[in-house]
N, C-alpha and C positions, 0 to 999 in steps of 0.2 A: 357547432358541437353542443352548445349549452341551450338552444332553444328548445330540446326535447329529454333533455337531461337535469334532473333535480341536481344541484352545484350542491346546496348545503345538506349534504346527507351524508347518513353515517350507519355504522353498522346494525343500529338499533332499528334503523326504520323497514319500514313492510318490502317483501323483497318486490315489488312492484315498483318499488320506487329506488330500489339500489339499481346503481350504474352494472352493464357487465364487463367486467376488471379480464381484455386479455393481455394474456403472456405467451410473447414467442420467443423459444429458448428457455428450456429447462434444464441447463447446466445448477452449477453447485451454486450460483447468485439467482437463478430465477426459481429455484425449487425454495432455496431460503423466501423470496419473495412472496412465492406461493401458499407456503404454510403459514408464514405471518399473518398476512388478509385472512385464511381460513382460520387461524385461532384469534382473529379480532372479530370475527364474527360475518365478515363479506361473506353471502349468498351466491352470487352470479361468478363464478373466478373460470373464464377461460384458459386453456394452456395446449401447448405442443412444444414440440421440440421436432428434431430428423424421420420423416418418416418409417425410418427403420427403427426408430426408438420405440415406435407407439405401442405396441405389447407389455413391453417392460415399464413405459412411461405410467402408461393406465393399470397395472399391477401395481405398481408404486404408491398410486396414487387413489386406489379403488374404497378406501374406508375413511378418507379425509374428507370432511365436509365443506359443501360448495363448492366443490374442483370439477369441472370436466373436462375428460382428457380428452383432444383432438387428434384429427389423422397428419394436420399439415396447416401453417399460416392461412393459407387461404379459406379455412374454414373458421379459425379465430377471428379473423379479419370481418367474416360477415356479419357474425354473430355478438362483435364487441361493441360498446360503445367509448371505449377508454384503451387502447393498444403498449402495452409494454414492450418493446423489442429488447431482451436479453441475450443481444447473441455478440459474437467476437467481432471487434472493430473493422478489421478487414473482411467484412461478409456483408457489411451492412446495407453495400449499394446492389448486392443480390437480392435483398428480401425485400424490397421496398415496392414492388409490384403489387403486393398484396395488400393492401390500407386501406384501412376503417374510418369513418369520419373523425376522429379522433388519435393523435398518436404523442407516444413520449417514447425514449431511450435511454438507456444507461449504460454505454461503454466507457472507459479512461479516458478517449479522447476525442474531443466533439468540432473539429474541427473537418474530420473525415462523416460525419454523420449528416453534419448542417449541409456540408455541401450533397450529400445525397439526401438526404428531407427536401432541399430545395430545388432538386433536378425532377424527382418524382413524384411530389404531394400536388397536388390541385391546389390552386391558390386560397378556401374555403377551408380546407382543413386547418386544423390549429395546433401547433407542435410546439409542446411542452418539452425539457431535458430534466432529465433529473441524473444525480451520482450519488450513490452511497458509499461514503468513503471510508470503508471496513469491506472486511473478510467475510464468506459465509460463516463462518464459525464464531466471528465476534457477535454479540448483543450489538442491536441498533441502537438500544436506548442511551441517551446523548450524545450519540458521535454525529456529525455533521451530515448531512444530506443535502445536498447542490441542485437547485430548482435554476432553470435557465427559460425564461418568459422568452421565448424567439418572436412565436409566430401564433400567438393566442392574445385573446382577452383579458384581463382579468377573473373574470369568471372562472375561465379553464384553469387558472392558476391555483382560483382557491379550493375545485372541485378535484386537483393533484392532491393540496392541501390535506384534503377531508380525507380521502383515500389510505394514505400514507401515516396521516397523526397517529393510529394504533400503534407506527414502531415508536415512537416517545423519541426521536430523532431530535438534532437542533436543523434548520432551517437557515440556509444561507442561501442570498440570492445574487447571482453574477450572471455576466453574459458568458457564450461560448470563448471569446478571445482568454477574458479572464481564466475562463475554466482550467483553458488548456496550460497557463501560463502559471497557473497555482498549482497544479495537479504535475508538470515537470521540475516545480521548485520543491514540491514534497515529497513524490517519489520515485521522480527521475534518480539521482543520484544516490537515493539512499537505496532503493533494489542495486544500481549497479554496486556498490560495495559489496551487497551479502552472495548475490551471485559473483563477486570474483573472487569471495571469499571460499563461497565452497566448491569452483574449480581449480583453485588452489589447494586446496587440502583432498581433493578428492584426487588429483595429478601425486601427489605424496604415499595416494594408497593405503592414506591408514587414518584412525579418527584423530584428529591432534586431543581431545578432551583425557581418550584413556590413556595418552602418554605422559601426561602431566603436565600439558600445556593447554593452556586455553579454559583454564579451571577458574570457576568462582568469581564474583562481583561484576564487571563489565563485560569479562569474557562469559558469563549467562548468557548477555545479553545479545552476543554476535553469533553465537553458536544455538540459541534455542529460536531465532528469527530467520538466520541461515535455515536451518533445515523447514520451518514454517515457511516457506518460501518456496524452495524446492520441493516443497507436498505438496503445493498447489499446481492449477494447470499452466502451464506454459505460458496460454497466448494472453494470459491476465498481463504479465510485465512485458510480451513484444507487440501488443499494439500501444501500447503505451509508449515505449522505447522508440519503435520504426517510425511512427504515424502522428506525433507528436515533434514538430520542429523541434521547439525550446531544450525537449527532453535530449535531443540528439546532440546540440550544441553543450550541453551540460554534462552527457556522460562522457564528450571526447575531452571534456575541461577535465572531467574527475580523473581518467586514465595518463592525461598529459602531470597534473598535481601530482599522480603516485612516482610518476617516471621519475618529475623531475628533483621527487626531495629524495627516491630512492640515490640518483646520481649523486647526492649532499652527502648521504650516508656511505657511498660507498668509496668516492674522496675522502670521509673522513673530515670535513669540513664542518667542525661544531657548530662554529662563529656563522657560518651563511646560511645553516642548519637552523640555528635558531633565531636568527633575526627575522625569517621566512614565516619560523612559526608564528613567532610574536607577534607580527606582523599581521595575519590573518585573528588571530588570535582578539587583537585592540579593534580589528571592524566588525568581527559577526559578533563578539561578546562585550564590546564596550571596555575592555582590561586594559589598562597601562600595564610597561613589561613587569615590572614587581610586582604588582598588583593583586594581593590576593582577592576574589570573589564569589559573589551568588546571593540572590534573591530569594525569595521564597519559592521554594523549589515542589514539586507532585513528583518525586521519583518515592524510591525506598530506601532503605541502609541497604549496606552492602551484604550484612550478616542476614536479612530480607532475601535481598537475591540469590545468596547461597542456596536456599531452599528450594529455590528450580534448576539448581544444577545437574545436570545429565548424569554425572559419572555419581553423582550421590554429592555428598557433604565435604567441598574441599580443605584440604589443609593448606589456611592462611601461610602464607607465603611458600608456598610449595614448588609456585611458576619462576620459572627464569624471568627478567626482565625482560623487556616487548616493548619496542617501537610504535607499537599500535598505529602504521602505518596506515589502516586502511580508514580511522580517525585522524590521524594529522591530512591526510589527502582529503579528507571530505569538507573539512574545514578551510582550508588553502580553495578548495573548489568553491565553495560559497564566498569565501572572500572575494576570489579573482572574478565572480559571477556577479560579486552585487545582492546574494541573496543574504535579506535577513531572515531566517528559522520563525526567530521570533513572534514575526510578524504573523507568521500563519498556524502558530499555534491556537488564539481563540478563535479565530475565522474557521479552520478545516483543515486540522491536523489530522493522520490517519496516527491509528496505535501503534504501525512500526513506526510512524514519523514520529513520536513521543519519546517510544524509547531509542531511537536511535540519537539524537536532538540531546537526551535525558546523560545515556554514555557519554558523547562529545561534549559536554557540559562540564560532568563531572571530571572529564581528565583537564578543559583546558581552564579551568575555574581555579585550578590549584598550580600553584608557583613548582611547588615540590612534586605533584606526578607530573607535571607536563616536563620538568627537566629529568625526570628518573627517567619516561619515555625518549627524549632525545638525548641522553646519555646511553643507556641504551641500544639506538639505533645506530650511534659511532663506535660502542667500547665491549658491545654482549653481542657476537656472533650467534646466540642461541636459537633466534629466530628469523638470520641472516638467510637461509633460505627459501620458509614461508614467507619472504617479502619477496623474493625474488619471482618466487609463484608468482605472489599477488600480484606484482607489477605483468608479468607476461598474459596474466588472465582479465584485469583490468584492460589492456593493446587488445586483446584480441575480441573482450564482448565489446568494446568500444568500432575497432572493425568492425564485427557484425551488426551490429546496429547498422553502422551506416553504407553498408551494402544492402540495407533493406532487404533481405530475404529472408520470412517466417522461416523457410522451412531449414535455411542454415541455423536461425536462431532457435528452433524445436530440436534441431537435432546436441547444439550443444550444451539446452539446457537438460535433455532429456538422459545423454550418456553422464552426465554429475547426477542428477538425480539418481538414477540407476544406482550409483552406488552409496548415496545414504539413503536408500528406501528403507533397508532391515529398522534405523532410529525413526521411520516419521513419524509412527503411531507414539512412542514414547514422545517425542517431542510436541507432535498437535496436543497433548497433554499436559503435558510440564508449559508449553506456553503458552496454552488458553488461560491454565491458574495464574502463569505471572501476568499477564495484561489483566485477568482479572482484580488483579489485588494493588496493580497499579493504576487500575480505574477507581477502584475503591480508595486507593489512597489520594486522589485526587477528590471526592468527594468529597474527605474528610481527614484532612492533613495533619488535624490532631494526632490522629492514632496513625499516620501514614511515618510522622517523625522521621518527614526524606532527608538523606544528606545527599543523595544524587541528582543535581536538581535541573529540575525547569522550572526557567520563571513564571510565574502567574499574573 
C-alpha cells in the first residue's frame, strides 16, 4: 500500500501528493466521515453508497469540496488508494469483492469483518480497523477512536493516523479480540437498558415525563438518551447486540439482574433486596455497606440537568419514589459480569457510556438514595408497573438478541420508535446540549462543580 503512497501527508500538501480517501457507505457515519476530511481540507474523498441512492447521494453532495460521488463500490474501489467501508456489520462479507489495494472498516464489531477481511483480501493488501466511538451528531474531537493494526505495516498505521488527525480524536490502539470485548463491556448493556426502557413506556401508551414521572436530575438522563437512541437507525445497536458474542452473554445477564431483584421486590424481601444491592454495589464501586462515596466526578448538579429536561423545568420533588430498577439491574449485571466501568472510562468510554456510568454513580455513591431507591421498590407501588414493563421488555430484547434475527430485532425496535418519533427532534436537541455541556464539564471541572459523579 505504502510504496506508492506519501504515509506523511496532510491536508496541506499538493493534491498530487494527497492519498484518494474512499468511502463506501454513506449512511449518517459515513456522510459524518465525509464532510470532516472535506472541511479538513482532503482533495481526493471518493464515496457511494446503494446504487439507488446515487442521484440523491450526488445532490447531497454536489457543492462540498473534494467529494466525488460514485455509481457503486466498485468504482470506489478502483479509484482509491485508502478504502473506508461504512456499511452495516451484517453486509460486510457482501461488499468485500470489491478492494482497493488499501482497506480499513468501521462497524461495532470486528470480529465479523476480520473474518471476512481475511477470507477475501489478497494476502498483499494491508487492513487497517478503525472505531469511532460516538454518534454522527457528537464532535469527534476527544472522544476515542479505535485503530486495530491487523494486517498492515507500520506505515499504513500512521498513514490512517495522518488521515484521521483533522477530527482531534484520542487514539487508542487494541487488537480486534479486545475491540469487541470493550465495545460489549460499554455498550452492550447500556443500549439494552434504554431500549427496554422505552419499550416499556411506549407498551403504557403514554410519555411517563408529562405524567409526572420520570421528571428532572437522573431521570433527564434516561429519558433524553432513551429517545437518542431510538432516533437513531436500528442496525447501529443489532450488529452490535447479535454479532458480538460477549455482547449477548451480557444482555442475557442484564435481563436475568432485572428478573431477579424484580422477584425481591415483589416478595417484599428488603433484607435479600438489599444485601444483593450492596453487594454489587462494594465490587463495581469499591463501597462498604455504610459507606458514603465519590471521587472527583465530570458529571453536573442536578439543578444542571434540570435544564435538558423534556417537559420543561421540573418541580423538585414532584416524582413519586422509583426503584430505579433499570440502575440497580445494571449494576448487579456488571458485578455478576466482572465488569469494571471504570476501567474504560480513560481508554473509550462513549458519551452514553459517561452518562449512563455518571447516573449509576450518583444513585449508588449515596447510603441515602440508594436506600430511598430500595425502600421504594418494596413500600411505593408508584412505579410497581413500569418495572413490571421493564422486566417483560428487558425477556424479550434479551430473546431477540439471541435468536439472532435483524429483521425480528428491526421490527421491534422500529414499532417503539414509531411512537416516540413526534419527541426526537426535541430530544436530538435537548441532548446534543447536555452531552455538550457535560463534555465541557469534563474539560473543566472548575466551572463543571459535578456532584453527579464520575471518577477521573
Amino acid at each position: 500500500m505504502t510504496g506508492s503512497i506519501f504515509v506523511d501527508v496532510t491536508p496541506n500538501h499538493p493534491i498530487d501528493q494527497q492519498p484518494t480517501i474512499g468511502l463506501i457507505g454513506m449512511g449518517a457515519m459515513g456522510a459524518m466521515y465525509a464532510r470532516h476530511l472535506s472541511d479538513a481540507g482532503w482533495k481526493k474523498i471518493s464515496v457511494c453508497d446503494l446504487p439507488e441512492k446515487y442521484e440523491s447521494l450526488k445532490q447531497s453532495f454536489k457543492d462540498v469540496p473534494g467529494i466525488t460521488v460514485h455509481k457503486d463500490g466498485y468504482c470506489v474501489s478502483r479509484t482509491s488508494d485508502f478504502i473506508m467501508y461504512s456499511v452495516e456489520a451484517e453486509f460486510i462479507d457482501r461488499v468485500q469483492p470489491n478492494l482497493a489495494p488499501s482497506s480499513q472498516h468501521k462497524p461495532s464489531v470486528k470480529a465479523v469483518e476480520k473474518a471476512a477481511f481475511e477470507e477475501h483480501l489478497p494476502t498483499d493488501v494491508h487492513i487497517v480497523s478503525i472505531h469511532s466511538l460516538h454518534g454522527p451528531t457528537i464532535s469527534p474531537v476527544g472522544q476515542p477512536f479505535v485503530i486495530i493494526q491487523h494486517r498492515a505495516p507500520d506505515e499504513s498505521v500512521r498513514l490512517v493516523e495522518n488521515i484521521f488527525r483533522c477530527f482531534k480524536s484520542r487514539y487508542v490502539y487494541m487488537s480486534y479480540e479486545e475491540h469487541d470485548i470493550l465495545t460489549a463491556n460499554v455498550q452492550a448493556v447500556t443500549h439494552a437498558a434504554f431500549l427496554t426502557m422505552g419499550t416499556a413506556w411506549a407498551a403504557r401508551r403514554s410519555y411517563p415525563w408529562e405524567q409526572g414521572h420520570y421528571v428532572g436530575g437522573i431521570e433527564t438522563v434516561k429519558v433524553n438518551i432513551m429517545l437518542r437512541i431510538y432516533a437513531n437507525k436500528w442496525h447501529v445497536y443489532a450488529g452490535l447486540a447479535i454479532l458480538n458474542p460477549s455482547a449477548q452473554v451480557q444482555i442475557d445477564t442484564y435481563a436475568s439482574s432485572t428478573t431477579e431483584l424484580c422477584k425481591l421486590m415483589l416478595a417484599g424481601d428488603y433484607n435479600s433486596l438489599r444485601q444483593r444491592v450492596y453487594a454489587a454495589r462494594q465490587k463495581v464501586f469499591g463501597l462498604k455497606e455504610d459507606e458514603e462515596g465519590g471521587k472527583t466526578c465530570i458529571f453536573l448538579t442536578e439543578d444542571v440537568l434540570d435544564r435538558f429536561t423534556i417537559s420543561g423545568s421540573p418541580k423538585r420533588n414532584a416524582s413519586p419514589g422509583n426503584s430505579h430498577l433499570s440502575l440497580l439491574a445494571v449494576v448487579d449485571c456488571w458485578a455478576r459480569s466482572s465488569i469494571q466501568p471504570f476501567d474504560h472510562l480513560a481508554l473509550a468510554a462513549t458519551p452514553v457510556f459517561r452518562l449512563w456510568i455518571g447516573a449509576a454513580e450518583y444513585l449508588f455513591r449515596s447510603v441515602q438514595r440508594l436506600d430511598a431507591a430500595l425502600h421504594a421498590a418494596i413500600h411505593d407501588v408508584s412505579h410497581r408497573s413500569d418495572d413490571l414493563e421493564f422486566v417483560v421488555a428487558a425477556r424479550e430484547w434479551s430473546q431477540c438478541v439471541a435468536f439472532g434475527n435483524f429483521d425480528l430485532y428491526k421490527d421491534r425496535f422500529l414499532r417503539t420508535a414509531a411512537f416516540f418519533e413526534p419527541r426526537f427532534e426535541e430530544a436530538n436537541r435537548i441532548g446534543s446540549a447536555m452531552i455538550k455541556a457535560i463534555s465541557e464539564s469534563e474539560a473543566n471541572p472548575v466551572t463543571g462543580l459535578c456532584k453527579l459523579g464520575l471518577r477521573t
